[in-house]
C-alpha positions as CSV (number, residue, x, y, z in Angstrom):
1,X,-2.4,14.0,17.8
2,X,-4.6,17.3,17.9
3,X,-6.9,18.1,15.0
4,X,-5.0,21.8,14.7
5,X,-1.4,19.8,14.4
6,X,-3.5,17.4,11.7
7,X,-4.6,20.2,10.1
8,X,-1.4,22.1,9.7
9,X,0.4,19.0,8.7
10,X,-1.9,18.3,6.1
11,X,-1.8,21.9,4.6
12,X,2.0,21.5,4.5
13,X,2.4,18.8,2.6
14,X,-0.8,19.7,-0.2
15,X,1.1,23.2,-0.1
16,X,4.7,21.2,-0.9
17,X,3.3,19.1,-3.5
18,X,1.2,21.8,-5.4
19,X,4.7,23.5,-5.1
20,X,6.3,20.9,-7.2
21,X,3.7,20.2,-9.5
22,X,3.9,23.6,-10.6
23,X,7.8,24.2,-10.4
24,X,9.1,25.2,-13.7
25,X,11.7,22.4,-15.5
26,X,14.0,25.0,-14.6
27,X,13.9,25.0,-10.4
28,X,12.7,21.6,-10.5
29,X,13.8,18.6,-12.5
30,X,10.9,16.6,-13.4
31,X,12.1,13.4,-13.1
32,X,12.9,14.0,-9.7
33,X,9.8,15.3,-9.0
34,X,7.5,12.5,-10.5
35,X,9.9,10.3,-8.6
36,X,9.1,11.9,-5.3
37,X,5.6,12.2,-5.7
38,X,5.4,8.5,-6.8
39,X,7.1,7.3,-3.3
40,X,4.8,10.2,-1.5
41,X,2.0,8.1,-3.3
42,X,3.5,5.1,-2.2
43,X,3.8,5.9,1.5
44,X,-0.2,7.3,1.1
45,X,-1.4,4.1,-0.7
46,X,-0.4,1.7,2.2
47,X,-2.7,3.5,4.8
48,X,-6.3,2.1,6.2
49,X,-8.9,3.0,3.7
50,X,-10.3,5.0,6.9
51,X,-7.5,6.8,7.6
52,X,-7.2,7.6,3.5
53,X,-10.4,9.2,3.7
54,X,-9.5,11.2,6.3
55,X,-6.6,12.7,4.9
56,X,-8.8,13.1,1.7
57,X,-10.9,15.3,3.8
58,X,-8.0,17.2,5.4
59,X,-6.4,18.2,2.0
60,X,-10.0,19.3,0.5
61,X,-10.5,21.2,3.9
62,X,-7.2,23.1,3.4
63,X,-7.9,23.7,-0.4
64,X,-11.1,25.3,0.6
65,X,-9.4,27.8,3.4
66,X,-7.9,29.5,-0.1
67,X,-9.6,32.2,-1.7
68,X,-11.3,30.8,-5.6
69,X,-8.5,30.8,-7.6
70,X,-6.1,28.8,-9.4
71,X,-4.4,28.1,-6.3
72,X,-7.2,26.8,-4.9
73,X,-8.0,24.7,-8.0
74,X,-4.2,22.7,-7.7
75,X,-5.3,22.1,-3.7
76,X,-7.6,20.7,-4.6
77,X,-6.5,18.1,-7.3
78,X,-3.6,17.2,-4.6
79,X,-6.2,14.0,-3.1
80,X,-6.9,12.6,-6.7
81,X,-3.2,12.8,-7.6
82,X,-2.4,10.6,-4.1
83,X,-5.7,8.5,-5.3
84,X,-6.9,9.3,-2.0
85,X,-10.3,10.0,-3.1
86,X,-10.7,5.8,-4.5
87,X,-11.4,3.4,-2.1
88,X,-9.4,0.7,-3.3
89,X,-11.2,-2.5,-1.9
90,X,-14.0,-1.2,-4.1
91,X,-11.8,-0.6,-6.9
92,X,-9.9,-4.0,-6.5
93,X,-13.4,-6.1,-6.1
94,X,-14.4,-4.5,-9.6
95,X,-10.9,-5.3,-11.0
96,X,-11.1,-8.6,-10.0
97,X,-14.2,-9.2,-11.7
98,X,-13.1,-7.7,-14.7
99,X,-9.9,-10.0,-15.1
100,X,-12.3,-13.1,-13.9
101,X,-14.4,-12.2,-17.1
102,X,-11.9,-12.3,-19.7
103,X,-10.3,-15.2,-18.1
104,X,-13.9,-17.2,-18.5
105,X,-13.7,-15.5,-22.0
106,X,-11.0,-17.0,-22.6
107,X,-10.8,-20.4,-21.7
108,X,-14.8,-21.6,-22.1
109,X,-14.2,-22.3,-25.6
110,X,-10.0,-24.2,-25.3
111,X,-9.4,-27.4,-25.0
112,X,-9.2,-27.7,-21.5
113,X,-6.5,-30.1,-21.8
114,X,-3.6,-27.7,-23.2
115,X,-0.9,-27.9,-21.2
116,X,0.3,-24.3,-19.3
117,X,4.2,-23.9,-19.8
118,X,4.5,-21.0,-17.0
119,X,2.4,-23.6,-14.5
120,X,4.9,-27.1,-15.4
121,X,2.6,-30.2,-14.9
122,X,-0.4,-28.2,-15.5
123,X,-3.4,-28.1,-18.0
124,X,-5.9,-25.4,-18.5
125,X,-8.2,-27.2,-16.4
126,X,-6.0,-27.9,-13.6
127,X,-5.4,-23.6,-13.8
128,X,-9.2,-23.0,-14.1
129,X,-9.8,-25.3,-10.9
130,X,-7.0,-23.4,-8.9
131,X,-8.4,-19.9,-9.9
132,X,-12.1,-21.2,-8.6
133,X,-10.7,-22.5,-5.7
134,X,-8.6,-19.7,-4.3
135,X,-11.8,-17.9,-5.1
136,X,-14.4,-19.9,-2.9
137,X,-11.1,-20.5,-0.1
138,X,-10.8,-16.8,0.4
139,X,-15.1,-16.4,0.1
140,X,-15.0,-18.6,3.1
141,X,-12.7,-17.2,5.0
142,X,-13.5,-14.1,4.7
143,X,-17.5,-14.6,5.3
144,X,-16.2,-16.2,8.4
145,X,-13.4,-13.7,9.4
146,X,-11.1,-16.5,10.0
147,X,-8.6,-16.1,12.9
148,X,-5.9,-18.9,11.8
149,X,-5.2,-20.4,8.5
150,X,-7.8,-22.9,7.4
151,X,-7.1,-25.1,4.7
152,X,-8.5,-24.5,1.5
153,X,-10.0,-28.0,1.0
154,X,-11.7,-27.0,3.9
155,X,-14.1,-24.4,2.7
156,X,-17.4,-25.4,0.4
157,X,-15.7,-26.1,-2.9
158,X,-18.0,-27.9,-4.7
159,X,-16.5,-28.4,-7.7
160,X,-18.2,-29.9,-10.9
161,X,-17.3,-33.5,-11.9
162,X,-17.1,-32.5,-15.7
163,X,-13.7,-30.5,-16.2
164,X,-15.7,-29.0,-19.1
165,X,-17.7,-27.0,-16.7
166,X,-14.7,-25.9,-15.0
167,X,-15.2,-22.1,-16.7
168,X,-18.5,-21.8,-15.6
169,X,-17.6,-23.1,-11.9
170,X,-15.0,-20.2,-12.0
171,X,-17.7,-17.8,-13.3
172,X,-20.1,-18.8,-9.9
173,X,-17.2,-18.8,-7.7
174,X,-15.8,-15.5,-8.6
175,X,-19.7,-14.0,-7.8
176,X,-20.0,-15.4,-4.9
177,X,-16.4,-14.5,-3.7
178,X,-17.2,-10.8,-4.7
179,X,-20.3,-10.0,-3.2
180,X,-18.4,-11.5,0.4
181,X,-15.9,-9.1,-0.6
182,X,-17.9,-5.4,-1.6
183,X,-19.6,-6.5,1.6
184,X,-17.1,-6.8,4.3
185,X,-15.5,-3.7,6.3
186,X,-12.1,-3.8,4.4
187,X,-10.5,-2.8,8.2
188,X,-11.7,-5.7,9.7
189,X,-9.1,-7.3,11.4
190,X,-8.5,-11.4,10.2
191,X,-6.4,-14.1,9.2
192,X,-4.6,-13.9,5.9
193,X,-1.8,-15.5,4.4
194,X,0.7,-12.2,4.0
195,X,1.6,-9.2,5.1
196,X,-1.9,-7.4,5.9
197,X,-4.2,-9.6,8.1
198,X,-7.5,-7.1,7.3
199,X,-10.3,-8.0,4.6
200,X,-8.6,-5.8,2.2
201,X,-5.8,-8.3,1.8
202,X,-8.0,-10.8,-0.2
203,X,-9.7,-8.8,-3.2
204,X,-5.8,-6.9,-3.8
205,X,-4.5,-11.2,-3.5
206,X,-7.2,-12.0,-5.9
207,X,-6.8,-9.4,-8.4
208,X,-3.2,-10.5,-8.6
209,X,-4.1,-13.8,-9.0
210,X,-6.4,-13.1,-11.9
211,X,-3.8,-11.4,-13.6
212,X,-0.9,-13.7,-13.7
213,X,-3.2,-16.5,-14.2
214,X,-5.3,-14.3,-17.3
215,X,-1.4,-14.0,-18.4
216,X,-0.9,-18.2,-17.7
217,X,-4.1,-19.1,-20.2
218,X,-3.2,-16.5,-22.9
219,X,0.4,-17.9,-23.2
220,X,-0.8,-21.9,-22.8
221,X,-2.7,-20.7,-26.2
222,X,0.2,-19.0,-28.1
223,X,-0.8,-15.6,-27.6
224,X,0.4,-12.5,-25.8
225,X,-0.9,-11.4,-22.7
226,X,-3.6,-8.4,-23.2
227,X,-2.6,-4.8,-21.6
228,X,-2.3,-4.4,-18.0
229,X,-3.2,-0.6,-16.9
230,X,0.9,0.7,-15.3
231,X,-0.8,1.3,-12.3
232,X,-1.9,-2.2,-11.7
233,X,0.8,-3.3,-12.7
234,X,3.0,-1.3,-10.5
235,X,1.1,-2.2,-7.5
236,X,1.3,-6.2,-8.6
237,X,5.0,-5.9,-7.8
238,X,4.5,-4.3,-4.2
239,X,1.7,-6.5,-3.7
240,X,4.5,-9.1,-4.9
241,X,7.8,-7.9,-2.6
242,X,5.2,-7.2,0.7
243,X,3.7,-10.5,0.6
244,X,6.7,-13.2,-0.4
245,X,8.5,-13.1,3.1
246,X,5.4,-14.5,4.4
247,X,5.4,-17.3,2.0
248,X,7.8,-20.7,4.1
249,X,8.7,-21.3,0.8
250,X,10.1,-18.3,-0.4
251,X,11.8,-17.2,2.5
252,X,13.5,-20.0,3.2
253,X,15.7,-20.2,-0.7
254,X,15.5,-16.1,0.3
255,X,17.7,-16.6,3.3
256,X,19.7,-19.2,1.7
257,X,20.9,-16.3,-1.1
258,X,23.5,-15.4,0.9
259,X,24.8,-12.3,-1.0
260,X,24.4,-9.6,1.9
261,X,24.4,-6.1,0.5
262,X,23.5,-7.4,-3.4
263,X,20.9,-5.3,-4.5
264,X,18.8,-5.9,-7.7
265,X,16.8,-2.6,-9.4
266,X,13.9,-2.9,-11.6
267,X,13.2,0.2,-13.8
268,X,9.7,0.3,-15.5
269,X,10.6,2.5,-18.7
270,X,7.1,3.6,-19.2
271,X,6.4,5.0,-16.0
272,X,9.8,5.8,-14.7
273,X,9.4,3.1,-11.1
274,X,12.1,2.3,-9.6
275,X,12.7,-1.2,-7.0
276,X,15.4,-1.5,-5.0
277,X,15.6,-5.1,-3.3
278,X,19.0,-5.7,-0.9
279,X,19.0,-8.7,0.3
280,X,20.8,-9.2,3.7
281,X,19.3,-10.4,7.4
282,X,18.2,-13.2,6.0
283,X,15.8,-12.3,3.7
284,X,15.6,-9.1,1.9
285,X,14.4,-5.4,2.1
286,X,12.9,-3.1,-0.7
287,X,12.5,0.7,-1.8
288,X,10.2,2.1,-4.0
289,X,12.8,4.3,-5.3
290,X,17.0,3.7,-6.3
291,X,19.4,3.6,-4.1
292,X,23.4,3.4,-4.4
293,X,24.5,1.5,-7.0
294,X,22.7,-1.7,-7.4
295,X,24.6,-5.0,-8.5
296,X,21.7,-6.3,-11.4
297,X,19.7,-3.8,-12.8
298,X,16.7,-4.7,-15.5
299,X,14.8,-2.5,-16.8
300,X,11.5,-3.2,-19.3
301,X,7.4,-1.9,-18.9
302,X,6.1,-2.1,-15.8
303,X,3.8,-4.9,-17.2
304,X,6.6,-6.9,-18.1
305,X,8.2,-6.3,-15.2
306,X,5.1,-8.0,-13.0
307,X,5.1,-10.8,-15.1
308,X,8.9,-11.3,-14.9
309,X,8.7,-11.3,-10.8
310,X,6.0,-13.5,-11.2
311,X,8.3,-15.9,-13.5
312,X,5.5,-15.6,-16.4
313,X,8.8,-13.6,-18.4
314,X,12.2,-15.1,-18.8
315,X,15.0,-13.1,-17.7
316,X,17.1,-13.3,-20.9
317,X,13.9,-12.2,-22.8
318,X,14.7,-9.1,-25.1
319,X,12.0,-7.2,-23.4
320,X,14.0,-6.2,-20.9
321,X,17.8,-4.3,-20.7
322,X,20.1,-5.9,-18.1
323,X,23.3,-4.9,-16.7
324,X,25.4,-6.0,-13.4
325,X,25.7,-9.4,-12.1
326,X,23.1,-11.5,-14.0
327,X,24.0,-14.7,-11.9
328,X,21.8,-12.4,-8.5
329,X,18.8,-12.0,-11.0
330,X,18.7,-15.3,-11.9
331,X,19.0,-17.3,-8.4
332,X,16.5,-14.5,-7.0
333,X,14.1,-15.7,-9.9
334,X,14.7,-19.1,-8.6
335,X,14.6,-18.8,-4.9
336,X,10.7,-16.4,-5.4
337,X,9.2,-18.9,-7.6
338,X,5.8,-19.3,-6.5
């Protein structure tokens, strides 16, 4: 593709969404609008960091062919609207450490031996010693740039004999994952266990990981789980849909669903997000956006939402608003459980 076809492309599309931005209510309804820039920002999102930048570039070039001027001054918001202008492997590695933090927070001063309803069989300790694992698991594989799967028991685990040190284990891991992670080229081509085989799969993996888990510990101690920024939240549940069709043991109660042409919506009602899933083929396909009329719907937060896909929420929990079939929602919960 030419740089002058680049070019032009990318002034048409900061020129169409500056358009709708600043649409009156009257030529535009909003809700459609935020609903197509949101799957615009979708599409965007899933590019290389590489090629994000690029565009970035592109956008500000075209802002800067305008004379100074309000016009100018929209143009040139359009890249931090897309969130073109963060580089999410950065932005995910300092997540990650933030969630590890409160998680060690957390659990340092429990008894280690509560057990963790949303994990059945599980204690604290046996959810701290996961969490550190997956963290020195992915380090390795990742400082190695591993080509096929490797087992995590594999990898230099060295886990602490006292389950008491369990929180500071997680503490070391999580440092030593991290600084693999801000290091490596998140383009490089490797081994991972879902649906993007490049070092940016493992600190998104991670961060989602933390989360649930940070979730896991608060409810083993009768509380509530803290915030979770919409944002994060919202990408939890792509990371979520993208990544379960690689997982043999969710595929397989997927394709056993049956149901060809169900669909099941979730509808965040603080953000206005929309997930369509169908299942058919097998397995199942997904929109960020609605489409025809869906056979379950629920709709809650988009924080309750991730935790519900993630099985941390119930489906009859008055959080949400149901309507349709509920029998599809609840054999979907069932056949995703990870």
């Amino acid at each position: 593709m030419s740089d002058a076809l680049l070019n032009t492309l990318a002034e048409a599309l900061a020129d169409l969404v500056t358009s709708v931005e600043t649409a009156d209510d009257e030529v535009l309804d909003p809700d459609s609008a935020v609903k197509w820039l949101e799957s615009t920002a979708h599409v965007l999102g899933r590019l290389p960091a590489a090629d994000r930048r690029t565009l970035d570039g592109l956008f500000r070039d075209a802002a800067l062919r305008e004379p100074p001027g309000p016009r100018r001054d929209e143009l040139l918001t359009v890249s931090r609207g897309f969130g073109l202008t963060e580089d999410d492997h950065v932005v995910n590695c300092d997540l990650v450490e933030s969630y590890v933090q409160r998680f060690v927070a957390l659990v340092r001063d429990a008894d280690l031996a509560t057990p963790v309803p949303t994990c059945p069989g599980w204690t604290l300790a046996d959810l701290v010693k996961h969490h550190a694992t997956t963290h020195r698991w992915i380090e390795y594989l990742v400082r190695t740039r591993a080509t096929e799967r490797v087992p995590s028991t594999d990898g230099p685990l060295d886990p602490p004999e006292d389950p008491a040190a369990y929180p500071d284990w997680l503490a070391a891991s999580a440092e030593v994952s991290l600084r693999t992670l801000r290091a490596a080229d998140p383009d490089a081509p490797m081994w991972c266990h879902g649906a993007d085989p490049h070092a940016r799969f493992f600190p998104r993996r991670l961060l989602f990981e933390a989360v649930v888990h940070l979730a896991d510990a608060e409810l083993a101690l009768g509380r509530e789980p803290g915030p979770i920024d919409p944002g994060t939240a919202a990408d939890g549940i792509d990371e979520f849909l993208e990544n379960v069709p690689y997982f043999a043991w969710v595929a397989e109660p997927v394709a056993r669903l049956g149901r060809d042409g169900a669909s099941l919506r979730l509808t965040a009602t603080d953000t206005g997000a929309v997930w369509t899933i169908t299942l058919g083929g097998g397995g199942f396909t997904w929109r960020r956006r609605a489409e025809g009329e869906a056979t379950t719907t629920v709709e809650g937060t988009v924080a309750d939402l991730l935790l519900l896909v993630h099985g941390r929420r119930a489906t009859d929990d008055p959080r949400f608003t149901r309507t349709g079939d509920r029998t599809l929602l609840d054999a979907w919960r069932t056949a995703t459980a990870l």
